[in-house]
Biopython code that builds the backbone (N, CA, C, O; Angstrom):
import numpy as np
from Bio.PDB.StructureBuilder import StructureBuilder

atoms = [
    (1, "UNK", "N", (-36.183, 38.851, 14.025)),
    (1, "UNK", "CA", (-35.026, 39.300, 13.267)),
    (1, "UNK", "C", (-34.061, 40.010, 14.207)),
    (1, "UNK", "O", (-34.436, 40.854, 15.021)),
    (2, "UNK", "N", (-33.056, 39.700, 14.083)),
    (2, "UNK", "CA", (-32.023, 40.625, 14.830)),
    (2, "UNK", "C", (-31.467, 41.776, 14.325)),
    (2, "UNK", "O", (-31.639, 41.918, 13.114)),
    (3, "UNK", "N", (-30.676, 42.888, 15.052)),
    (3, "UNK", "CA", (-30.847, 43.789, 14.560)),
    (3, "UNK", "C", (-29.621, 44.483, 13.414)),
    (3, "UNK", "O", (-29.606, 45.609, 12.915)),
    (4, "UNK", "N", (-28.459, 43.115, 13.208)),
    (4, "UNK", "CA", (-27.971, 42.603, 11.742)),
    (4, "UNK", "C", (-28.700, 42.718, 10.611)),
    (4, "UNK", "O", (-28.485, 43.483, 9.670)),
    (5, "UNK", "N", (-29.811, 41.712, 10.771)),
    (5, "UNK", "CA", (-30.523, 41.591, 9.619)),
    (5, "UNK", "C", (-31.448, 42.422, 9.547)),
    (5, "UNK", "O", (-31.679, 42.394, 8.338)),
    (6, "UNK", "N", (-32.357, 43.364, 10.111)),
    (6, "UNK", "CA", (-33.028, 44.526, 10.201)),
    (6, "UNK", "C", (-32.047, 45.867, 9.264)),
    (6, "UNK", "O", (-32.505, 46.669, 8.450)),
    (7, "UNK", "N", (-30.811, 45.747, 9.672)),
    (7, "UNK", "CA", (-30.158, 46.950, 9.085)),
    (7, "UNK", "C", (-29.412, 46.287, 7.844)),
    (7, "UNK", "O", (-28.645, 47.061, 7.272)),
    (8, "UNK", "N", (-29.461, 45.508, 7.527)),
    (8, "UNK", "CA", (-29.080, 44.872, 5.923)),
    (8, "UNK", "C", (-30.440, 44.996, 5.075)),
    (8, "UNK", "O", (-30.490, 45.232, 3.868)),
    (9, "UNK", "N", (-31.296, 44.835, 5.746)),
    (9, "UNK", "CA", (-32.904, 45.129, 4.702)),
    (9, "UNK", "C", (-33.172, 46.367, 4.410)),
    (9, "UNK", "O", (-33.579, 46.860, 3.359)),
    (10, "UNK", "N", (-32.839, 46.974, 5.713)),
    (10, "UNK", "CA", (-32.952, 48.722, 5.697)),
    (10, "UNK", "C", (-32.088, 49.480, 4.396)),
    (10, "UNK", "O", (-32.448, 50.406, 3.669)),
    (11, "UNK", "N", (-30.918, 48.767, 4.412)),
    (11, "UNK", "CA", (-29.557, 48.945, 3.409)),
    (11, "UNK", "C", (-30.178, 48.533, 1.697)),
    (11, "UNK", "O", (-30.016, 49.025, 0.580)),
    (12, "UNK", "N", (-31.018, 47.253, 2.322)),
    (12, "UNK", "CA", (-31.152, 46.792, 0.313)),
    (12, "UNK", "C", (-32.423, 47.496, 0.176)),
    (12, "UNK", "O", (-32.214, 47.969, -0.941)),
    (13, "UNK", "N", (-33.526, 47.891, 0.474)),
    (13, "UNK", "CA", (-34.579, 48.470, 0.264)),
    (13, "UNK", "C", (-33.558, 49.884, -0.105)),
    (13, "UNK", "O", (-33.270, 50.108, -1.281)),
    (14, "UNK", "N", (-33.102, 50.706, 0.909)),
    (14, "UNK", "CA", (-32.510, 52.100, 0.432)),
    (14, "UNK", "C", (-31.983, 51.669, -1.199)),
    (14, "UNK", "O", (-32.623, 52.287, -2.050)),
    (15, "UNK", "N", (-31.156, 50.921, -1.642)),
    (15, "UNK", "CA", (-30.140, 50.731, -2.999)),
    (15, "UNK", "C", (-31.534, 50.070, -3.861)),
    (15, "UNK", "O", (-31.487, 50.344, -5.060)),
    (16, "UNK", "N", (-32.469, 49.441, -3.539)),
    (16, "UNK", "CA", (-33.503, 49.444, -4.167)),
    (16, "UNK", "C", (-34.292, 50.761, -4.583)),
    (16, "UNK", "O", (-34.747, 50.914, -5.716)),
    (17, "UNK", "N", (-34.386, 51.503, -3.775)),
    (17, "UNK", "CA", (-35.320, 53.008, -3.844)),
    (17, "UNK", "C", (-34.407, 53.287, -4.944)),
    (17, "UNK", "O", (-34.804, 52.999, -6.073)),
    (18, "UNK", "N", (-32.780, 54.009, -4.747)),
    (18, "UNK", "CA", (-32.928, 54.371, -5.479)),
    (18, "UNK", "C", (-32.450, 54.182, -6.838)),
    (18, "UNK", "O", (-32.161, 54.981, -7.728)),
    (19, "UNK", "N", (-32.444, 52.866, -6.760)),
    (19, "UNK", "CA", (-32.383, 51.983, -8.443)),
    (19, "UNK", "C", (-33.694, 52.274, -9.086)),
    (19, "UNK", "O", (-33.710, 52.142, -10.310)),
    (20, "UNK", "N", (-35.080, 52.742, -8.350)),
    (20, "UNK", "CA", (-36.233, 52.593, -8.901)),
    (20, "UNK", "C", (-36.254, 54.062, -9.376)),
    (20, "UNK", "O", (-36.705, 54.373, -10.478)),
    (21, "UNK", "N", (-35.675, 55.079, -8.371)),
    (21, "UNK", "CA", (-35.466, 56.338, -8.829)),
    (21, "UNK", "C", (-35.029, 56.565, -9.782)),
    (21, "UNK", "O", (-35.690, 57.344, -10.469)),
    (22, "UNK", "N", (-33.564, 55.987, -10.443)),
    (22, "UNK", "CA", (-32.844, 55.766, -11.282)),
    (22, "UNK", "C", (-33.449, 55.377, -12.436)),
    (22, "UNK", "O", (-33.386, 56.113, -13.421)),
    (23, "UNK", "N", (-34.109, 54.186, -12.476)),
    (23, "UNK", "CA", (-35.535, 53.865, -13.828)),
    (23, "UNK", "C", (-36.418, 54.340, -13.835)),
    (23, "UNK", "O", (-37.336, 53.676, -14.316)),
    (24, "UNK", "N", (-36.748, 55.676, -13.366)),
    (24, "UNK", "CA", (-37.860, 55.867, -13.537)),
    (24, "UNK", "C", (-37.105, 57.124, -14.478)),
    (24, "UNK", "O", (-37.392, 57.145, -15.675)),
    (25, "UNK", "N", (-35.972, 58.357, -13.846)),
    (25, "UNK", "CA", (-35.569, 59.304, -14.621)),
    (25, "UNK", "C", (-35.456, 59.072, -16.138)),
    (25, "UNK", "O", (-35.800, 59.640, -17.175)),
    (26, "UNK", "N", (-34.728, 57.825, -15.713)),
    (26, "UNK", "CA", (-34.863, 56.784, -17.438)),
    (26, "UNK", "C", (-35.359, 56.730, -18.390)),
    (26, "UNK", "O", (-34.827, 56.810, -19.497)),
    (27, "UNK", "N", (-36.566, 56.572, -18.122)),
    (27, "UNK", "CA", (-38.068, 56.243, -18.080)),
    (27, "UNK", "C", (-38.605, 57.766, -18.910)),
    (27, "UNK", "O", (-39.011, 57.888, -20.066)),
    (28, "UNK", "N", (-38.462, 58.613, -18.047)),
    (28, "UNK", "CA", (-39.178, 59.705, -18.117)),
    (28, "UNK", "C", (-38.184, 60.438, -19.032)),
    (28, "UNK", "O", (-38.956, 61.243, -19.553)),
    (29, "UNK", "N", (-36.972, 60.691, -19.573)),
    (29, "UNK", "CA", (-36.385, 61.341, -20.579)),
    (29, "UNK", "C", (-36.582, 61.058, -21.802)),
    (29, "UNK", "O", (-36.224, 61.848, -22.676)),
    (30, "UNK", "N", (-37.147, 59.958, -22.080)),
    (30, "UNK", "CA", (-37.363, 59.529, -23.683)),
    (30, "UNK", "C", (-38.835, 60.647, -23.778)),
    (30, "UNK", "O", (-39.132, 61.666, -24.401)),
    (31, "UNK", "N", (-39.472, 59.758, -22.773)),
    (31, "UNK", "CA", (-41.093, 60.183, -22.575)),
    (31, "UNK", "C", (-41.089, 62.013, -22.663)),
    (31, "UNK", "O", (-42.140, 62.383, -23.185)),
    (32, "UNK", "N", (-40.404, 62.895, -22.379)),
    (32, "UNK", "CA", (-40.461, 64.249, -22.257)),
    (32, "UNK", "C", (-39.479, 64.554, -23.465)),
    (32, "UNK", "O", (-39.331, 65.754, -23.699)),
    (33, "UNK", "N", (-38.799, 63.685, -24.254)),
    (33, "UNK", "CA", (-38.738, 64.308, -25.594)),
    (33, "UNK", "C", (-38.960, 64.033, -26.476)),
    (33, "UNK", "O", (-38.468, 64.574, -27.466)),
    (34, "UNK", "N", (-40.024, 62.809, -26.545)),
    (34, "UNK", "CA", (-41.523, 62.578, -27.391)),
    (34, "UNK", "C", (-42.182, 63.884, -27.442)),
    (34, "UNK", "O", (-42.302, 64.539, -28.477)),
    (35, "UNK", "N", (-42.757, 64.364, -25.876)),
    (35, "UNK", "CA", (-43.186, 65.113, -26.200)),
    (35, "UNK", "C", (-43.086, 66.689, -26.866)),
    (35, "UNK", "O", (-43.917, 67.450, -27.361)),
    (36, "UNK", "N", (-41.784, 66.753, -26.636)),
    (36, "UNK", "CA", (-41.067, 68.262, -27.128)),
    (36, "UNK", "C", (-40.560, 68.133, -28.628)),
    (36, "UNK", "O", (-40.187, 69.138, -29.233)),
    (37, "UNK", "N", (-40.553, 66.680, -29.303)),
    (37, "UNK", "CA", (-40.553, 66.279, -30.393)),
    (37, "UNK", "C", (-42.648, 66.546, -31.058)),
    (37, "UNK", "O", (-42.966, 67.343, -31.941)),
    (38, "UNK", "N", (-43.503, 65.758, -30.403)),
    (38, "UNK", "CA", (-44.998, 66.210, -30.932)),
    (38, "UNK", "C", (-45.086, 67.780, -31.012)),
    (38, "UNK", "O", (-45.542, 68.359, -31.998)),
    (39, "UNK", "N", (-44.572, 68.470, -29.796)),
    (39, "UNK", "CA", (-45.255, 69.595, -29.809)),
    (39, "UNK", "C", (-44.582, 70.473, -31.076)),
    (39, "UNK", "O", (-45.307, 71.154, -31.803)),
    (40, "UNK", "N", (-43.073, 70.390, -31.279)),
    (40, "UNK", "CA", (-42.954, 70.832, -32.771)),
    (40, "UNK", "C", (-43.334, 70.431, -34.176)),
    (40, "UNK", "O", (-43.259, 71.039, -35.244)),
    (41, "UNK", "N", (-43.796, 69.132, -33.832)),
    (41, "UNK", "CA", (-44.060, 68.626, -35.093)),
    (41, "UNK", "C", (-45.872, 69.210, -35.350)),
    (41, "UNK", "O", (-46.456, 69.340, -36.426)),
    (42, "UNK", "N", (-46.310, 69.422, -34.190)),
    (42, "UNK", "CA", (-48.282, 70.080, -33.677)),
    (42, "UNK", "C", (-47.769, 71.451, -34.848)),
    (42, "UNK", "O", (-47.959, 71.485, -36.063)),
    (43, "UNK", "N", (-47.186, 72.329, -34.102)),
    (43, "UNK", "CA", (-46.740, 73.749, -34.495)),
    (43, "UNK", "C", (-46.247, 73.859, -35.979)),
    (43, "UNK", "O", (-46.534, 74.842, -36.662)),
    (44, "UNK", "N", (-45.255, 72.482, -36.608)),
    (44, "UNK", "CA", (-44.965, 72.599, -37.990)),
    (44, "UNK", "C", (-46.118, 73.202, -38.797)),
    (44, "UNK", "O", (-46.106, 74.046, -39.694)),
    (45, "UNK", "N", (-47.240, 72.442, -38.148)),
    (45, "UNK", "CA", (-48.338, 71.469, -38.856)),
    (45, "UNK", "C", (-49.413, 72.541, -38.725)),
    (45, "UNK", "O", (-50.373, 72.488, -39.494)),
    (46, "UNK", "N", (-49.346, 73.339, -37.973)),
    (46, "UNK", "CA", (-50.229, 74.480, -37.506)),
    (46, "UNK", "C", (-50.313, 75.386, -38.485)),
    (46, "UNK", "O", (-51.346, 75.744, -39.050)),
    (47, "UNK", "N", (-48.663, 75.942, -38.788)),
    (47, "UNK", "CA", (-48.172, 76.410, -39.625)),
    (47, "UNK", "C", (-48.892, 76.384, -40.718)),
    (47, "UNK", "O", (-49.622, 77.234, -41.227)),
    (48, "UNK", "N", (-48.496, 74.885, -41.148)),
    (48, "UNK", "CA", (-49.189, 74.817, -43.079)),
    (48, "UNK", "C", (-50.666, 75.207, -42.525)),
    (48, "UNK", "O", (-51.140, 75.955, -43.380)),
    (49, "UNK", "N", (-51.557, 75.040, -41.522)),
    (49, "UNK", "CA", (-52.654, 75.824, -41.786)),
    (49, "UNK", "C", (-53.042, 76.705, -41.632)),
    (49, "UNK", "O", (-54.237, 76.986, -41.727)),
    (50, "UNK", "N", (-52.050, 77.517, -41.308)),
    (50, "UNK", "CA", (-52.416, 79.373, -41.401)),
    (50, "UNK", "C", (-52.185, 79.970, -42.531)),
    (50, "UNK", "O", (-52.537, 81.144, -42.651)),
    (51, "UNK", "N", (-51.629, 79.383, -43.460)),
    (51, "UNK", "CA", (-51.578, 79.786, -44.370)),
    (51, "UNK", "C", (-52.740, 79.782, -45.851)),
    (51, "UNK", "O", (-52.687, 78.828, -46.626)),
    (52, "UNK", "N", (-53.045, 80.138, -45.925)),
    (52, "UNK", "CA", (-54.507, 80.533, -47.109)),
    (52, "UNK", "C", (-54.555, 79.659, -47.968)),
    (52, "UNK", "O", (-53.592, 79.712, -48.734)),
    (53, "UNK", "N", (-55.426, 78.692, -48.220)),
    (53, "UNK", "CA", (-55.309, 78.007, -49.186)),
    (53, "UNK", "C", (-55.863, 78.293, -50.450)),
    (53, "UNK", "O", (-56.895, 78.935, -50.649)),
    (54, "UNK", "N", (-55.007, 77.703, -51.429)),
    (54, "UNK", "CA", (-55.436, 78.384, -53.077)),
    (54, "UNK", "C", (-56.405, 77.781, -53.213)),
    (54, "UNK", "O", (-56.805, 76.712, -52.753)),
    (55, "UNK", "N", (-56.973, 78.807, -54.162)),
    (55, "UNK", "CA", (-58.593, 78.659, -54.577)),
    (55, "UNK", "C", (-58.562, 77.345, -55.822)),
    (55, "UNK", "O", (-57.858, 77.712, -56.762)),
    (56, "UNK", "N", (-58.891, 76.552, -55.945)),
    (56, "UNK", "CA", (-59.072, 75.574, -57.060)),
    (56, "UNK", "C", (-60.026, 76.130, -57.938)),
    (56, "UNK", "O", (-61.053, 76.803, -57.849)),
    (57, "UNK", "N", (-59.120, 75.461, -59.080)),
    (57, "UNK", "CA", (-59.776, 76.401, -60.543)),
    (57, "UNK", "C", (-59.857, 74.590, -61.306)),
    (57, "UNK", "O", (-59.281, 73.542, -61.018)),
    (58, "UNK", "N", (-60.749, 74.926, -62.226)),
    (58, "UNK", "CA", (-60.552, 73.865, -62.954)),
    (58, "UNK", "C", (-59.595, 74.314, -64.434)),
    (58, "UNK", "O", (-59.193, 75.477, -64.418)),
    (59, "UNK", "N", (-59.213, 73.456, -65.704)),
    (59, "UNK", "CA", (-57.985, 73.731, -66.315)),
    (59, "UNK", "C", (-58.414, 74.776, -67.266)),
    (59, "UNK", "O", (-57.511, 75.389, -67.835)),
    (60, "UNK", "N", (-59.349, 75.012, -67.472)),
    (60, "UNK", "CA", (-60.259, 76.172, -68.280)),
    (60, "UNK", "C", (-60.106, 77.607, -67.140)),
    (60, "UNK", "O", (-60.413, 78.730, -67.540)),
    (61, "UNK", "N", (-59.703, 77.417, -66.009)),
    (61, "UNK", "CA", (-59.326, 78.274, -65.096)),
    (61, "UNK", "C", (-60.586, 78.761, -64.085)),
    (61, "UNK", "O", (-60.281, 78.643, -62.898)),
    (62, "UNK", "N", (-61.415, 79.082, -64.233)),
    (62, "UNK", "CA", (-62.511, 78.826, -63.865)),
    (62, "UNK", "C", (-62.991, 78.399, -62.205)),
    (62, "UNK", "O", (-63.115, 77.196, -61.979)),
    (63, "UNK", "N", (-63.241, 79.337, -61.126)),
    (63, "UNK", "CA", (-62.886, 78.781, -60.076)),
    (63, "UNK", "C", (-63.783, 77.810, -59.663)),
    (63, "UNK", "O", (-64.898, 78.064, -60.118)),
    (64, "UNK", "N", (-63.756, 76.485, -58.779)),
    (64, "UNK", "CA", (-64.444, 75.382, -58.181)),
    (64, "UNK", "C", (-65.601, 75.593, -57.302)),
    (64, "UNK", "O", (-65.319, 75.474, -56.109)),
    (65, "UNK", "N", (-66.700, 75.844, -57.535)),
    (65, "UNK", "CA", (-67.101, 75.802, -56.127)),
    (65, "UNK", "C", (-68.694, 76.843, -56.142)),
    (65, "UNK", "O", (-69.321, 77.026, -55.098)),
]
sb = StructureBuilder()
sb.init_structure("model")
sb.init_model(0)
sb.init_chain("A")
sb.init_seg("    ")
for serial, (resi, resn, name, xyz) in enumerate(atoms, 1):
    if name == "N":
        sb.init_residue(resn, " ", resi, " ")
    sb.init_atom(name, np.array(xyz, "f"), 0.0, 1.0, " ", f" {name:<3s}", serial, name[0])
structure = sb.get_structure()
């Protein structure tokens, strides 16, 4: 190879890197607010179970259990 074509490969590999860089940030912004979307929806959900659950009665009132 001469050293034309050595520094044109050098050139498309670099604009390759960072096209791959480029899809990957891409890539990774949906993916990191999936997760910042689960982790509030974990915590909603946490929520309803800290809270005490009512005692079941049957319709005579009478508790279950």
């Amino acid at each position: 190879m001469n050293e034309q074509l050595v520094n044109a490969l050098i050139a498309a590999l670099r604009e390759q890197t960072a096209a791959q860089r480029e899809q990957t940030e891409a890539i990774n912004r949906p993916a990191e607010s999936n997760v910042a979307l689960s982790d509030v929806i974990i915590q909603s959900l946490a929520g309803d179970l800290e809270e005490a659950p009512e005692q079941q009665t049957y319709l005579s009132g009478k508790p279950r259990g």
